[in-house]
TORVEXMAR-529547 format. One record per residue (C-alpha): x, y, z. Coordinates in steps of 0.2 Angstrom, whole numbers, plus 5000, padded with zeros to 4 digits. Example, Ala and Ser with C-alpha at 12.3 -4.5 7.8 and 13.67 -1.06 7.14 Angstrom:
<sites>
506249785039
506849955036
</sites>
This chain:
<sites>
573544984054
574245044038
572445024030
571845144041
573245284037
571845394027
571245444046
573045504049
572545684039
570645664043
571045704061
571745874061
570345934047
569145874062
569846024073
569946134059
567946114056
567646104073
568546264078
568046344065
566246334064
566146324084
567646404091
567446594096
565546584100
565446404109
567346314114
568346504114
569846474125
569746274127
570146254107
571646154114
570646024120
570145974102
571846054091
572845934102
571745774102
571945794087
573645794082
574045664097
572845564085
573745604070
575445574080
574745384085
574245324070
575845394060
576845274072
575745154070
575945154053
577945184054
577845014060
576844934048
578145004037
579444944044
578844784046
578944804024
577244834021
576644974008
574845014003
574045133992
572445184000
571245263986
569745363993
568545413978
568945483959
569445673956
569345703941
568845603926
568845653909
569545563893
571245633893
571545633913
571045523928
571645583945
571045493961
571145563979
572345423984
573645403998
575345303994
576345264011
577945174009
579545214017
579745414011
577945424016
578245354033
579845464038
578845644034
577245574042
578345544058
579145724056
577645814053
576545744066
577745734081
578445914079
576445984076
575945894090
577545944103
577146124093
575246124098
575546064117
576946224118
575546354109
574646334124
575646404136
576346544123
574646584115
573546564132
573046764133
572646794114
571146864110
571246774093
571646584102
570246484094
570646564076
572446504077
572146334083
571146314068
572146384057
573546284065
572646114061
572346144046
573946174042
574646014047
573045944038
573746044021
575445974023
574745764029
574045794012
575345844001
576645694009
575445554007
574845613990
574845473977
575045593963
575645763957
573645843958
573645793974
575345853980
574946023973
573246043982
574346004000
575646123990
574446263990
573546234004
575246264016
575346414008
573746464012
573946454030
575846504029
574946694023
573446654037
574946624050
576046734047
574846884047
573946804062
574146984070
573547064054
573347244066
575147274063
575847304046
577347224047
576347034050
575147064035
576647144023
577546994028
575946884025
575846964007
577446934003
577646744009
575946723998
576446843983
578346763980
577946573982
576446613967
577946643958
578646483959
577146393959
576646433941
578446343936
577746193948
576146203937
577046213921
578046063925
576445933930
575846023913
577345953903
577345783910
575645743909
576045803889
577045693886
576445523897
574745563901
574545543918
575145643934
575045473944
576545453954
576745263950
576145283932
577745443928
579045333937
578745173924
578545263911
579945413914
581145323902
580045363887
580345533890
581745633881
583545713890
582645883885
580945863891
581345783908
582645933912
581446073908
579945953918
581345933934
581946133932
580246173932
579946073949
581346133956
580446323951
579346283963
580546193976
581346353976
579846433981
579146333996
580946304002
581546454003
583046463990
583946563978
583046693972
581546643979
582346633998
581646814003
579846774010
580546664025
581646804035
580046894037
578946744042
579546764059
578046914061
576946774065
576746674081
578446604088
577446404087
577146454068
578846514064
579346334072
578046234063
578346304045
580446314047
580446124056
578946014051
577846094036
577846224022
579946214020
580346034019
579046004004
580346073991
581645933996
580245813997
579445843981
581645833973
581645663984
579945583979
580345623961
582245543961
581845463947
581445603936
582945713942
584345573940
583845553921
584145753920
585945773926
585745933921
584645993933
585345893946
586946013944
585746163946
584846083962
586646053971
587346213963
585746333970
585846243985
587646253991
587446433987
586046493996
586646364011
588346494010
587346664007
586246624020
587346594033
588546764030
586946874032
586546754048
588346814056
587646994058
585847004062
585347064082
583646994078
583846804087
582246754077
582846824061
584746744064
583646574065
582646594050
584246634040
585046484048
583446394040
583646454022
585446394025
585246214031
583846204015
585146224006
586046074013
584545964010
584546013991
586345993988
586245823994
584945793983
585845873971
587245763972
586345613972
586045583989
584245573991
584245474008
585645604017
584545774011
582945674019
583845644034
584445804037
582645864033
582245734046
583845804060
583545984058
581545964060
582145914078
583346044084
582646214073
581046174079
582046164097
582746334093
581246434089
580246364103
581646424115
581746574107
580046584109
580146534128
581546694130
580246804120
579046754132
580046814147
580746964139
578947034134
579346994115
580947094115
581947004101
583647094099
585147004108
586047154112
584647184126
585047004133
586346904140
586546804156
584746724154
585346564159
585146634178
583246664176
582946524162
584146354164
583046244154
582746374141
584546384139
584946204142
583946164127
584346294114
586346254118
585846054114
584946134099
586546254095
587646124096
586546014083
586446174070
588246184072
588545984068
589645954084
589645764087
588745654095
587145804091
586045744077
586645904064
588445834063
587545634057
586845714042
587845864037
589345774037
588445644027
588045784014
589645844014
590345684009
589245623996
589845783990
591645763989
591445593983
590645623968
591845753964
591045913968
592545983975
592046163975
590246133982
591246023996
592546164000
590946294000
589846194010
591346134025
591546344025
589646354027
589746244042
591146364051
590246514048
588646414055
589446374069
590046554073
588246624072
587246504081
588446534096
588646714093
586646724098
587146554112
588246664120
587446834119
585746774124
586146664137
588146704144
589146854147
588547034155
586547074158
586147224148
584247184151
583147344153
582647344171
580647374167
580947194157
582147114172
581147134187
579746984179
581046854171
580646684171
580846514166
579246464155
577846354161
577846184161
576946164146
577946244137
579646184142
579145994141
579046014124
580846104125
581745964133
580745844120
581445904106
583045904114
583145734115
582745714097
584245864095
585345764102
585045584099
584045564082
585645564072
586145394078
585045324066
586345394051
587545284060
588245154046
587744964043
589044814039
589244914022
589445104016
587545124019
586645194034
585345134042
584045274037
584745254019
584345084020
582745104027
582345214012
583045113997
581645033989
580845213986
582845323983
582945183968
584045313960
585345363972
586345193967
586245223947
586845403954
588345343962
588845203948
589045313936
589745463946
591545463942
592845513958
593945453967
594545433986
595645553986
595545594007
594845474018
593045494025
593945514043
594945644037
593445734030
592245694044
593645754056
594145924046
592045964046
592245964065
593646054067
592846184055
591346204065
592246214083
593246354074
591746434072
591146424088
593146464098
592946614088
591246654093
591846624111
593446744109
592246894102
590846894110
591446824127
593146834131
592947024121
594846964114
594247034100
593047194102
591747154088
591347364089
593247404081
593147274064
591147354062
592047494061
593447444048
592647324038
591047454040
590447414020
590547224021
589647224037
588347364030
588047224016
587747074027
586747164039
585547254025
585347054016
586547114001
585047233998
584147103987
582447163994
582847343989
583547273971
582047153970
581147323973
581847413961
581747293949
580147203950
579047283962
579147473958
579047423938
577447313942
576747473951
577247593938
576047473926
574847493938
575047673936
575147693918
573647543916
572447673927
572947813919
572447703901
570747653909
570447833918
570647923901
570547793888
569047673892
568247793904
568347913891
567447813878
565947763889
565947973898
566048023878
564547903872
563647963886
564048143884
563548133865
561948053871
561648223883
562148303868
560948223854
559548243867
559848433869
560048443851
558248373848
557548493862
558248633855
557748593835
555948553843
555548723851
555448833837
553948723828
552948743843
551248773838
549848693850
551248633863
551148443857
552948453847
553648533864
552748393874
553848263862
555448353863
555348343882
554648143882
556548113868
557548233884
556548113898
557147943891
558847993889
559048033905
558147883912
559147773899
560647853907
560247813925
560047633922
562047623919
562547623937
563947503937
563347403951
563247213947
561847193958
560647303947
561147223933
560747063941
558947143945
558747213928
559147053921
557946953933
556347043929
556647043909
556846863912
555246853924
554346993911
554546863895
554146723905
552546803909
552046843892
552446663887
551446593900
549946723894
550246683877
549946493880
548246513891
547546653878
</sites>
């Protein structure tokens, strides 16, 4: 089946062209039927080819020629081998569980047929840019996720706050893909080719400078699309789109192609150690910043999307470390249980007529037992509680970190993890436990979701609780998922040969000191905001200015702001002013001196009068002037017109010219 993977991505752009040219007048509020088939297509032939693949096969499946000059030749071509096969399993179950649940959530929008179609194409972006065979054709997949990130996100583009957040999702990963661009750029400089196969052989020819400034570069863009220090700030505000989307981007799609991209190009970023230090470096950090600014949001959507920025970070400081195959398995773990999240918290937004502040909640699991049921399996995975499928790869992470003497980044990360598990049960217990403080207009209609919407729930679940087991280790220090992944993680094993630590503490020890972090975390969240041992209200109160910061996001937006945004409008500002009064000028004074030579010629006219015929002339110079002057009308389309009939005029005078 492998041969037949190029159908794999063909399937959703299907039901992107389908719904799109035919949705709103024709298939309207049965678009599911197609999105879906779709997708369940898509989902088949991905585990069809999963099992092709892990049978040993690998194919490259080229299509037709891109582009073909003398210096480049890029092919739309599809590589599958064992990378490819993991992120085709992710994407394409978690799009299709995510397009059964969208239509029980989305059944009553007026816009249903729009966002099925932009939901498949989505996926179709995102099949592209993990079966891409080269940079090129990375990028267009690259691009094309963030294209239906800002289409998705602004879906209700009647409210400002979706579009603003649509603008800003689009404008801030822009930023990050100009250094993607200038990376492909460099390395096609120096080897001549973008082709995935083609840079890997020939990568040794490059120099320690060039491939650290090519992998920085990348990383540029990583930090973009994933959602990382500084470029982190678009994905809080993403959640202003439809729940499903907030599920499909922070699980399965636009997120997880930074850590893919660092992951397919191991090779490149393990002859740079340099910037494999700034990969596990940004990456621990944001993981840590995230997570405080988590422990004091209301917003149950927003805690999740900070969660999310924080457990990217996991993925790129195990990259970062060397450990390729752990941050591809937790890519792999969290696709399973924050896509459970969001679509449980899309389930209590469903019953609570979108009301999204946890301090209006509490004791849900009385109206919604599987909603809760789920979102605690999913809790307990975020918070990496064995046997749940967090604590396989976090813990995985964390210990490639210690062992390869990052020490400081270990410490950083295992604090992450308690203050991780703290939040994500801080919004367990007051969604779902403790005293109603529901508004009674909201209580009187609470409800467990439809079924369609809760079997993809207790789906995910599963995956939450049990997808981890494939971390579990072989007859040697490697895992089964990292063994299933060597041939394509070559250099995790030059990585760890020439890392130089030692076993100071026991992997038990550090396995078991993880846990006991984490169900710190959550015995605290229990004594707070449970037991009310300790009344949250009265350390607001004392530690008022550190909670101020957390809860305003360390005012990087406003600093951003003042920084970047308000200097690029007062640019704007002084660059109008320049064109109102500097160019304008120059074209309102040539046609003012034309006005005025005109005038002058009427007036020196006059006085020879004689037999009116002078007069007659100094009114014929006044009339083409003005008619000269009306033909500038700054509209393209005249011009366009003008243009046409002077062409059409000397082609008729040519054409007279031959016959006479």
């Amino acid at each position: 089946m492998i041969k037949y993977a190029w159908l794999i991505p063909v399937f959703p752009l299907v039901g992107f062209t389908l719904n799109g040219l035919f949705g709103f007048k024709y298939i309207k509020n049965r678009a599911h039927y197609i999105a879906v088939a779709a997708l369940g297509l898509s989902w088949l032939f991905s585990i069809l080819v999963f099992i092709d693949v892990l049978h040993g096969k690998t194919a490259e499946i080229v299509l037709f020629d891109w582009i073909v000059t003398p210096d480049i030749h890029a092919k739309v071509a599809f590589y599958i081998d064992q990378l490819t096969a993991v992120m085709l399993m992710v994407v394409t179950t978690l799009s299709f569980w995510i397009h059964v649940y969208s239509i029980g959530y989305m059944g009553h929008d007026p816009g249903y047929p729009r966002y099925f179609t932009y939901l498949n194409m989505f996926v179709f972006f995102m099949l592209i840019l993990v079966m891409g065979s080269s940079y090129p054709l990375l990028f267009v997949g690259w691009e094309g996720v963030g294209l239906c990130s800002y289409l998705l996100i602004g879906f209700w583009y009647e409210r400002e706050s979706a579009w603003k957040a649509g603008m800003k999702a689009f404008i801030t990963n822009r930023i990050g893909d100009a250094c993607f661009i200038l990376g492909m750029f460099l390395i096609w400089y120096y080897i001549g080719s973008l082709d995935f196969k083609v840079v890997f052989e020939k990568a040794h020819h490059l120099s320690p400078a060039v491939v650290t400034i090519a992998t920085l570069l990348l990383f540029g863009g990583a930090t973009g699309k994933s959602a990382q220090i500084p470029l982190y700030v678009w994905l809080p505000d993403a959640m202003e789109g439809p729940t499903p989307v907030s599920a499909l981007i922070h699980a399965a799609t636009m997120v997880t192609a930074g850590v893919y991209m660092v992951a397919r190009s191991n090779i490149l970023y393990s002859m740079a150690p340099l910037s494999l230090e700034v990969v596990a470096v940004i990456g621990c950090f944001t993981a840590f910043f995230a997570a405080t600014i988590g422990t004091c949001q209301f917003d149950l959507k927003r805690v999740l999307a900070y969660s999310t920025v924080s457990q990217l970070g996991y993925m790129f400081l195990g990259c970062g470390v060397g450990a390729y195959a752990a941050g591809i398995f937790h890519l792999m773990t969290h696709a399973f249980f924050k896509g459970l999240l969001f679509l449980s918290a899309g389930s209590v937004m469903h019953a609570m007529s979108d009301v999204l502040d946890m301090r209006l909640m509490g004791n849900l699991k009385k109206y919604m037992p599987i909603t809760a049921a789920t979102f605690i399996i999913g809790g307990f995975a975020l918070a990496g509680i064995p046997p749940f499928a967090g604590f396989w790869s976090k813990d995985e992470i964390l210990h490639h970190t210690f062992t390869s003497g990052h020490y400081f980044l270990w410490f950083l990360g295992t604090l992450t993890a308690g203050i991780t598990a703290y939040y994500t049960f801080r919004a367990v217990f007051m969604t779902f436990f403790g005293k109603e403080r529901i508004p009674e207009e909201i209580k009187h209609h609470l409800h467990e979701s439809p079924k369609v919407m809760t079997i993809p729930l207790i789906v995910l679940a599963f995956g939450a609780a049990f997808a981890g087991f494939l971390g579990l280790k072989m007859h040697g220090e490697m895992s089964y998922f990292s063994y299933f992944l060597s041939p394509v993680i070559h250099a995790v094993h030059e990585h760890a040969a020439h890392a130089v630590h030692k076993e100071i503490i026991p992997a038990s020890v550090l396995i078991a000191l993880s846990v006991a972090v984490g169900l710190t975390g959550i015995l605290i969240a229990y004594i707070v905001h449970m037991k009310k041992l300790i009344d949250p209200e009265v350390w607001v109160k004392k530690m008022w200015v550190i909670h101020k910061i957390l809860y305003r996001k360390y005012y990087v937006d406003e600093i951003y702001f003042a920084l970047f945004i308000y200097r690029v409008l007062d640019l704007a500002f002084i660059s109008w002013k320049f064109d109102q009064w500097i160019i304008d000028g120059i074209v309102n004074f040539s046609a003012w001196f034309t006005r005025f030579l005109a005038w002058i010629t009427r007036v020196c006219t006059e006085p020879f009068v004689v037999d009116g015929a002078v007069n007659g002339a100094s009114y014929v110079v006044d009339l083409s002037a003005r008619v000269l002057r009306r033909l500038q009308t700054g509209v393209v389309s005249n011009y366009m017109l003008f243009i046409a009939m002077g062409l059409f005029g000397l082609f008729t005078i040519y054409v007279f010219g031959r016959l006479f």
